[in-house]
C-alpha positions as CSV (number, residue, x, y, z in Angstrom):
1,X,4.6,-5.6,-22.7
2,X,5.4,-9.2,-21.2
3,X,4.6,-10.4,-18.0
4,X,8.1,-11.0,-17.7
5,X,8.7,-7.4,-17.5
6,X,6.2,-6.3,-14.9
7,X,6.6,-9.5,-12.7
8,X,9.8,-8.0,-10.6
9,X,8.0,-4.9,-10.7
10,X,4.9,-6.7,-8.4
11,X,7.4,-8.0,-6.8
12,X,9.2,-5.2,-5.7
13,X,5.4,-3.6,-4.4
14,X,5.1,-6.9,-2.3
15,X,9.1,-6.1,-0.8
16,X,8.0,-2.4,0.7
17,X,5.3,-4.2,1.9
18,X,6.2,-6.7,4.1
19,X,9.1,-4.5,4.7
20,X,7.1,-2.4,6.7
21,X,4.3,-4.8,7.8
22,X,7.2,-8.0,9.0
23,X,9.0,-5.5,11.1
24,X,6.3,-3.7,12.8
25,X,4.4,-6.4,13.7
26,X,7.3,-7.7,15.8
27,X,8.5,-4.1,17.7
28,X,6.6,-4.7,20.2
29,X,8.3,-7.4,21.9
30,X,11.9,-6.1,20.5
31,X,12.4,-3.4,22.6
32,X,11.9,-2.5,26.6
33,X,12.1,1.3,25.8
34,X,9.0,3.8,26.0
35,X,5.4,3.7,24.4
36,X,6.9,7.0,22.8
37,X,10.2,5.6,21.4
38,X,8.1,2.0,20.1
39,X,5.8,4.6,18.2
40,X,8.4,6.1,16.9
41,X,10.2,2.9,15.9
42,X,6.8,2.0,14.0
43,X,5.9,5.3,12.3
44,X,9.7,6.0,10.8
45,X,9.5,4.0,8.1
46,X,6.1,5.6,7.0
47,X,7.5,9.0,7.7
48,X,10.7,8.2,5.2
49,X,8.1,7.5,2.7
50,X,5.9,10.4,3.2
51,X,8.4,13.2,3.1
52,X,10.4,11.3,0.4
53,X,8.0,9.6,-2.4
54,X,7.3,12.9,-4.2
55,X,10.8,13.8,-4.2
56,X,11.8,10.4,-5.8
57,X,8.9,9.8,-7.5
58,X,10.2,13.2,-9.8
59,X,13.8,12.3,-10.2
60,X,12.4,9.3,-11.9
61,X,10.7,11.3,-14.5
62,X,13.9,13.2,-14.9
63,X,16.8,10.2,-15.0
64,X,14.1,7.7,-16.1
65,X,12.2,4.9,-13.2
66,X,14.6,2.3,-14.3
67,X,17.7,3.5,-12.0
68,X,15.3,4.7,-9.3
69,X,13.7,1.2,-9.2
70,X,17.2,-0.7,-9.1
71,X,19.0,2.3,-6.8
72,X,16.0,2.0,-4.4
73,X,15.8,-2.1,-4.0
74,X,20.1,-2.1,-3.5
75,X,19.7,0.2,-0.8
76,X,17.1,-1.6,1.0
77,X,19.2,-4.6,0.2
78,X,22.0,-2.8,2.1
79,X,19.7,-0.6,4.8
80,X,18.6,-4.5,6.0
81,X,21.8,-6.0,6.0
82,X,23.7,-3.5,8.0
83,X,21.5,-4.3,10.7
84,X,22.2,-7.7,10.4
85,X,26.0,-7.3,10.4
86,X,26.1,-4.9,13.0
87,X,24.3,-6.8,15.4
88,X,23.1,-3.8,18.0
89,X,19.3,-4.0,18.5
90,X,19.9,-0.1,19.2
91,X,20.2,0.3,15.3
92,X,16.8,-1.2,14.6
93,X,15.3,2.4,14.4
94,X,18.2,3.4,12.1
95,X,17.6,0.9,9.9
96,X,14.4,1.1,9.3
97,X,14.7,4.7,8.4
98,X,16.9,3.6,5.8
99,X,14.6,1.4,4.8
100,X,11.9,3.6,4.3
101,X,14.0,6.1,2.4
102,X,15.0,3.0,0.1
103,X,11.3,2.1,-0.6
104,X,10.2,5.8,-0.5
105,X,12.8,5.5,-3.9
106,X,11.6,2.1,-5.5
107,X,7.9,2.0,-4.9
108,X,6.9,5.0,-7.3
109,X,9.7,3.9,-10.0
110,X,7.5,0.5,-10.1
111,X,3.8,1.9,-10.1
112,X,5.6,4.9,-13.1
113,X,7.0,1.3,-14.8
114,X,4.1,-0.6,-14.6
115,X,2.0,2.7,-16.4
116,X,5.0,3.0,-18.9
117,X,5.6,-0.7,-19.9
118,X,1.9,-1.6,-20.0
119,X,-0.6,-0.3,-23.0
120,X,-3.6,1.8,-21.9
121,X,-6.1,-0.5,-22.7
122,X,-4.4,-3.4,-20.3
123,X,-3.7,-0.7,-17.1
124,X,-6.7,-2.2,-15.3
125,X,-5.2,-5.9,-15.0
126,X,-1.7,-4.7,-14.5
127,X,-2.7,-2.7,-12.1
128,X,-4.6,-5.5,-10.6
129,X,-1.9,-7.5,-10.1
130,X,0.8,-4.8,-8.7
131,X,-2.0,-4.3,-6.3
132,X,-2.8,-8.1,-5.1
133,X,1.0,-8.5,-4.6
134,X,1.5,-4.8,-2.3
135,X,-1.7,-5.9,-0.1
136,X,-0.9,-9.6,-0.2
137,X,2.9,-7.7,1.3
138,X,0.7,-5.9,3.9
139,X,-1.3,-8.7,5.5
140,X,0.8,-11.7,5.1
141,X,3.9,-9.6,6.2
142,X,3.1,-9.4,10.3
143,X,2.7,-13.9,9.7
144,X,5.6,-14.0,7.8
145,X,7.4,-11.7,10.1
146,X,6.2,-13.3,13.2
147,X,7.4,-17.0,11.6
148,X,11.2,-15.6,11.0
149,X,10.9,-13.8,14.4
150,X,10.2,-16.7,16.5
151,X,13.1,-19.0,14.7
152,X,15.8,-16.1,14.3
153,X,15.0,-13.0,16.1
154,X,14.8,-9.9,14.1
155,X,18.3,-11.1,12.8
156,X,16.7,-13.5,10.5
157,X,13.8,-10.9,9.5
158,X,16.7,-8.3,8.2
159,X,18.4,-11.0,6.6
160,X,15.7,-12.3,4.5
161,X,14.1,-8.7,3.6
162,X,18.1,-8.2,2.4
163,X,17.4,-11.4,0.3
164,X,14.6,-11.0,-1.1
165,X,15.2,-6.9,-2.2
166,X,18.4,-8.2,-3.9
167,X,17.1,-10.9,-5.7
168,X,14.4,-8.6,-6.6
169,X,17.1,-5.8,-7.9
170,X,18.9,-8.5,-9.8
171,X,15.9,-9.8,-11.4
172,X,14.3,-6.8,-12.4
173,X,18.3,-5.7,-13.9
174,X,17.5,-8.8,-16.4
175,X,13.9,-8.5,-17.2
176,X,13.1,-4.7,-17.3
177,X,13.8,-3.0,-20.4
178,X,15.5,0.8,-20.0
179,X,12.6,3.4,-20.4
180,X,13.7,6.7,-20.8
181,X,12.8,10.1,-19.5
182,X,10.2,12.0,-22.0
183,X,10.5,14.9,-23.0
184,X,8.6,17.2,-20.7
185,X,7.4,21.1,-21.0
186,X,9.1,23.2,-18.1
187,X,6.5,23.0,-15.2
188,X,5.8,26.0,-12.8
189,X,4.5,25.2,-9.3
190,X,1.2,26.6,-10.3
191,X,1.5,24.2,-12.7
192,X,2.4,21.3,-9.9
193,X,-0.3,22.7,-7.7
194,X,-3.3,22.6,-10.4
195,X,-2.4,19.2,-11.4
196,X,-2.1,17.9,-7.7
197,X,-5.4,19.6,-7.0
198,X,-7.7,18.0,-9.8
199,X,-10.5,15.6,-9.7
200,X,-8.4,13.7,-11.9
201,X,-5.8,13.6,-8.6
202,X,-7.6,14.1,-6.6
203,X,-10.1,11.3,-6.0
204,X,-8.6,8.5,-6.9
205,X,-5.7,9.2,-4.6
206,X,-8.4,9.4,-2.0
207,X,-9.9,5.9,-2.4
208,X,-6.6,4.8,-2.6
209,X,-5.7,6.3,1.1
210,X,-9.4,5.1,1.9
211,X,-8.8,1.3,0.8
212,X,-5.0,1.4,2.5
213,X,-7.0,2.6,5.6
214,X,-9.4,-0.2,5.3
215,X,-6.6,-2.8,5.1
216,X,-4.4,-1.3,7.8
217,X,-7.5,-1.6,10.2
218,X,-8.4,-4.7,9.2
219,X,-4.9,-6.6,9.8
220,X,-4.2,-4.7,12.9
221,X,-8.3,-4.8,14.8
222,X,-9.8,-7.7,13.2
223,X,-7.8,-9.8,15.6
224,X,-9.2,-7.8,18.6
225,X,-12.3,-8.5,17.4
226,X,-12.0,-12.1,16.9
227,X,-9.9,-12.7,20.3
228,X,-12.5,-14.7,22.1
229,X,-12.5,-17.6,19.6
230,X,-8.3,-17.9,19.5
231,X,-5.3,-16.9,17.1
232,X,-6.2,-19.3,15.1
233,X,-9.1,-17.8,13.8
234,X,-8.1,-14.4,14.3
235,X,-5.2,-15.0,12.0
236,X,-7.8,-16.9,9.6
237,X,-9.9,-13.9,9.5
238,X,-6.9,-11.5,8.2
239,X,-6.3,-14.5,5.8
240,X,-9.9,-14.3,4.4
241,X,-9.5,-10.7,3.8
242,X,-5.9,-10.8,2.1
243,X,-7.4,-13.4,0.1
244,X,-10.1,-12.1,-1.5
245,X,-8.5,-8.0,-1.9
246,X,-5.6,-10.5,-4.1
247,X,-8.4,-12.5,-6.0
248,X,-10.8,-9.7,-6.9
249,X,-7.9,-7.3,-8.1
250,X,-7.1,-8.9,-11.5
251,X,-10.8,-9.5,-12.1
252,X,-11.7,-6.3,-11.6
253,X,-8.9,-4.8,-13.9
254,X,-9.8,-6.7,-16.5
255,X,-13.6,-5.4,-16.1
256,X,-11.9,-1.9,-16.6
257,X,-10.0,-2.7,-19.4
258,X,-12.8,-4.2,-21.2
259,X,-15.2,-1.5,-21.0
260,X,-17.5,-3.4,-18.4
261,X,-16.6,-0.8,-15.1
262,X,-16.2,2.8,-14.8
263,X,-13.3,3.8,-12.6
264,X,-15.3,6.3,-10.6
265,X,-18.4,3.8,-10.2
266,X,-16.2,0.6,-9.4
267,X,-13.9,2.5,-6.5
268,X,-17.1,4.3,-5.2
269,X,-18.5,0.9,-5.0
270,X,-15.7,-1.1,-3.5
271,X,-15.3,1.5,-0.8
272,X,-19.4,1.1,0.1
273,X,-18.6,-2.3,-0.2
274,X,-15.5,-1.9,2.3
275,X,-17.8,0.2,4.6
276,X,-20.4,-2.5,5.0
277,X,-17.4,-5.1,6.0
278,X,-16.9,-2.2,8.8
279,X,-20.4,-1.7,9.9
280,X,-21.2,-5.5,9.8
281,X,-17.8,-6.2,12.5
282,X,-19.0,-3.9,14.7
283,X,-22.4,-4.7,14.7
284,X,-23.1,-8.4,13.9
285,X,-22.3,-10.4,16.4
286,X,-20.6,-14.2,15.9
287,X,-17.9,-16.2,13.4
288,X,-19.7,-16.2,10.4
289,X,-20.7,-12.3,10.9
290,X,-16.9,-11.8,11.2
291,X,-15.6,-13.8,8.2
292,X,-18.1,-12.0,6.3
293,X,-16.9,-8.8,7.3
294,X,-13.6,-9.9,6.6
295,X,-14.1,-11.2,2.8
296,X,-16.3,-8.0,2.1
297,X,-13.7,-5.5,3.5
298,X,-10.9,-7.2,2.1
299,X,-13.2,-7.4,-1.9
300,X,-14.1,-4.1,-1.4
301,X,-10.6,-2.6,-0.7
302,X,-9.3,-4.8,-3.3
303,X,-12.1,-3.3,-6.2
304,X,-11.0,0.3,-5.4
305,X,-7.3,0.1,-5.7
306,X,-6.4,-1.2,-9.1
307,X,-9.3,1.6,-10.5
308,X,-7.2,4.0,-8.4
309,X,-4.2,3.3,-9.9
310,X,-5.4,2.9,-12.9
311,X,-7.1,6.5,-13.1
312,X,-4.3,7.9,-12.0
313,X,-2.0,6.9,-14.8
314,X,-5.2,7.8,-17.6
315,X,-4.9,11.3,-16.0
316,X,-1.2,12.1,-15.8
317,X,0.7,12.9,-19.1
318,X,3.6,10.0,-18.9
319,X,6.3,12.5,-18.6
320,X,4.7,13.4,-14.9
321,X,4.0,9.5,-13.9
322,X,6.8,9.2,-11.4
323,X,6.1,12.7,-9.9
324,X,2.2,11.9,-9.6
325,X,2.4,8.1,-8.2
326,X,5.0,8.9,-5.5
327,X,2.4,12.2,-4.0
328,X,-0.7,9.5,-4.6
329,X,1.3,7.1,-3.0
330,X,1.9,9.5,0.0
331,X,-1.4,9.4,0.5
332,X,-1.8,5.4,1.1
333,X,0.5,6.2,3.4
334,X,-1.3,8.8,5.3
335,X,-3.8,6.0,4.8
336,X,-2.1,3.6,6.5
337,X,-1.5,5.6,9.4
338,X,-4.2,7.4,9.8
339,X,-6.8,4.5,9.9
340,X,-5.6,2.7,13.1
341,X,-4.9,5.8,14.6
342,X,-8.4,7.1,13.8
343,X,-9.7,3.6,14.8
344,X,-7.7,3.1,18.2
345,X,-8.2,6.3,19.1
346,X,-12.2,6.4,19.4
347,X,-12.3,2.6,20.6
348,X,-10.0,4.2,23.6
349,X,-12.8,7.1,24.1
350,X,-16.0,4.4,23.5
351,X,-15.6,0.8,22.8
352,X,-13.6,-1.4,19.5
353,X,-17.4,-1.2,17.8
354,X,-17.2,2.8,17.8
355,X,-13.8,2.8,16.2
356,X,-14.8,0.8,13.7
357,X,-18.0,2.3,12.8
358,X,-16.3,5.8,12.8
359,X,-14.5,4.6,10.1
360,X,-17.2,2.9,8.4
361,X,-18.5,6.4,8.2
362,X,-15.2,7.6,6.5
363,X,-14.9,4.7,4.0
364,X,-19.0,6.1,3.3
365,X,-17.7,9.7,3.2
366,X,-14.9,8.7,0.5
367,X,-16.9,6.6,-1.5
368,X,-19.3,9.7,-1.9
369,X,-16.5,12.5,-2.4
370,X,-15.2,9.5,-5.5
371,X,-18.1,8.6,-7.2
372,X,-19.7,12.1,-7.0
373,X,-20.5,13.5,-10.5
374,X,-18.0,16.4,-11.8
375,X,-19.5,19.7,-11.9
376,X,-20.4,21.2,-15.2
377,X,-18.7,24.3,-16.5
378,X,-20.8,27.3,-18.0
């Protein structure tokens, strides 16, 4: 398949994104309300996705991704400008609910697509590249956020996330052919269960919660840890790390697809890799120290989660795609979460240093559970 057909659908992975990323980054100076009601503000969107991904991620198997895909991006595109029309900053936790019940819709429809349109033997690069646009959506998003913030207030933020969704609807309705629902044997929750609990689920869904963890940490306590020497390079820092998890992507599908990298071996790799970015911040002092931590956290990350993806698609029979990428993709968003959390919460009990390596040691932990050898029967 083209790249005309899976462009919108990168493009829609970069819009749930920096949906999530642009807004959060800015609730902290929107609202006077509670530490409570600002956590919740931040962790609605995520919790949309959570509960709903598996649930949409299985009506696209049964109706076919195509209408979930569109469906999903013209309620986002509504979700974002409701807030803008309504113009009550009480509606901001509202909306963004909405707008994680929209992505929690469009977001699994494009990883099924991109698995459906793309031969087998090319899932590594396409992969690659839905995966260099989601993270470039996740650590550019809080700058791009922060730049429509400062000239238009969260107004201007919900106008251009409603701009940018519909454009990507309407140019996904022109370039992405209708794939149909496949024919599918009738599936028992023992069935669901077995298939949700295997190796082949199993672990690369975990170095894709693992890399989304890395990432997460890395745009939200990289800063912290470059403070002394400005924004500036604090924001340069997250830049280096965006940019190399984009560039490696592509290069390391195409390794995949060619025969040259085992999926096991290359995401038990980039998540060593990942953990030495972790365990060089927190214990190397100075500016080069940190930019090296930044590019090999940020390559490392960026090696796992096309292999991820792609693994997941080589073990799910197509007519389960949409069901398995939206409860993989539940766990990015655990991911997501649970990384800062994990992190701020030990740098509260010890220092920034022992958050960080406590998650080096978890990035360690996952790249062993991945790249451990499957037991043989008999």
């Amino acid at each position: 398949m083209s790249h005309r057909a899976t462009a919108p659908l990168y493009a829609a992975g970069f819009v749930t994104a920096f949906g999530a990323h642009g807004i959060a980054a800015g609730l902290g100076g929107y609202t006077h309300a509670s530490l409570l009601t600002l956590g919740l503000l931040l962790a609605v969107y995520d919790g949309a996705e959570i509960v709903l991904k598996p649930l949409f991620g299985s009506l696209a198997d049964r109706i076919g991704p195509r209408p979930v895909l569109l469906g999903g991006l013209l309620a986002f595109t509504l979700a974002s400008a409701a807030f803008v029309i309504s113009g009550n900053p009480a509606t901001v936790g509202v909306a963004r609910l909405a707008q994680g019940a929209s992505a929690a819709a469009f977001s699994p429809a494009a990883s099924a697509l991109v698995a459906r349109l793309t031969p087998t033997t090319h899932h590594g690069r396409a992969f690659g590249g839905y995966g260099a646009w989601k993270g470039l959506g996740y650590t550019t998003g809080p700058l791009l956020g922060g730049v429509l913030i400062s000239f238009g207030g969260f107004t201007a933020l919900f106008a251009a996330l409603a701009a940018v969704a519909l454009t990507v609807a309407i140019w996904a309705a022109f370039a992405v052919p209708a794939v149909p629902p496949l024919p599918k044997t009738r599936q028992t929750l023992r069935d669901l269960t077995r298939r949700l609990t295997s190796p082949g689920f199993l672990r690369p869904t975990a170095a894709l919660s693992a890399t989304t963890a890395a990432v997460a940490v890395g745009v939200g306590f990289l800063p912290v840890q470059a403070a002394s020497w400005g924004p500036l390079v604090s924001g340069a820092a997250v830049s280096c790390m965006a940019a190399a998890a984009a560039l490696i992507q592509p290069l390391v599908g195409k390794a995949r697809d060619t025969g040259r990298l085992h999926d096991t071996t290359g995401m038990a790799t980039g998540l060593l890799v990942a953990a030495a970015g972790y365990a060089v911040a927190a214990t190397v002092p100075g500016l080069i120290a940190l930019f090296a931590a930044a590019i090999a956290i940020g390559a490392g990350a960026g090696a796992a989660t096309p292999l991820g993806f792609a693994a997941l698609a080589a073990a799910t029979e197509p007519e389960h795609l949409g069901q398995t990428m939206g409860s993989a993709e539940v766990g990015r968003e655990l991911g997501d979460a649970g990384g800062p959390l994990l992190v701020g919460a030990i740098a509260t009990a010890t220092t920034l240093s022992g958050g960080l390596l406590a998650l080096t040691a978890v990035l360690g932990t996952a790249a062993v559970a991945v790249g451990r050898p499957r037991a043989q029967n008999g």
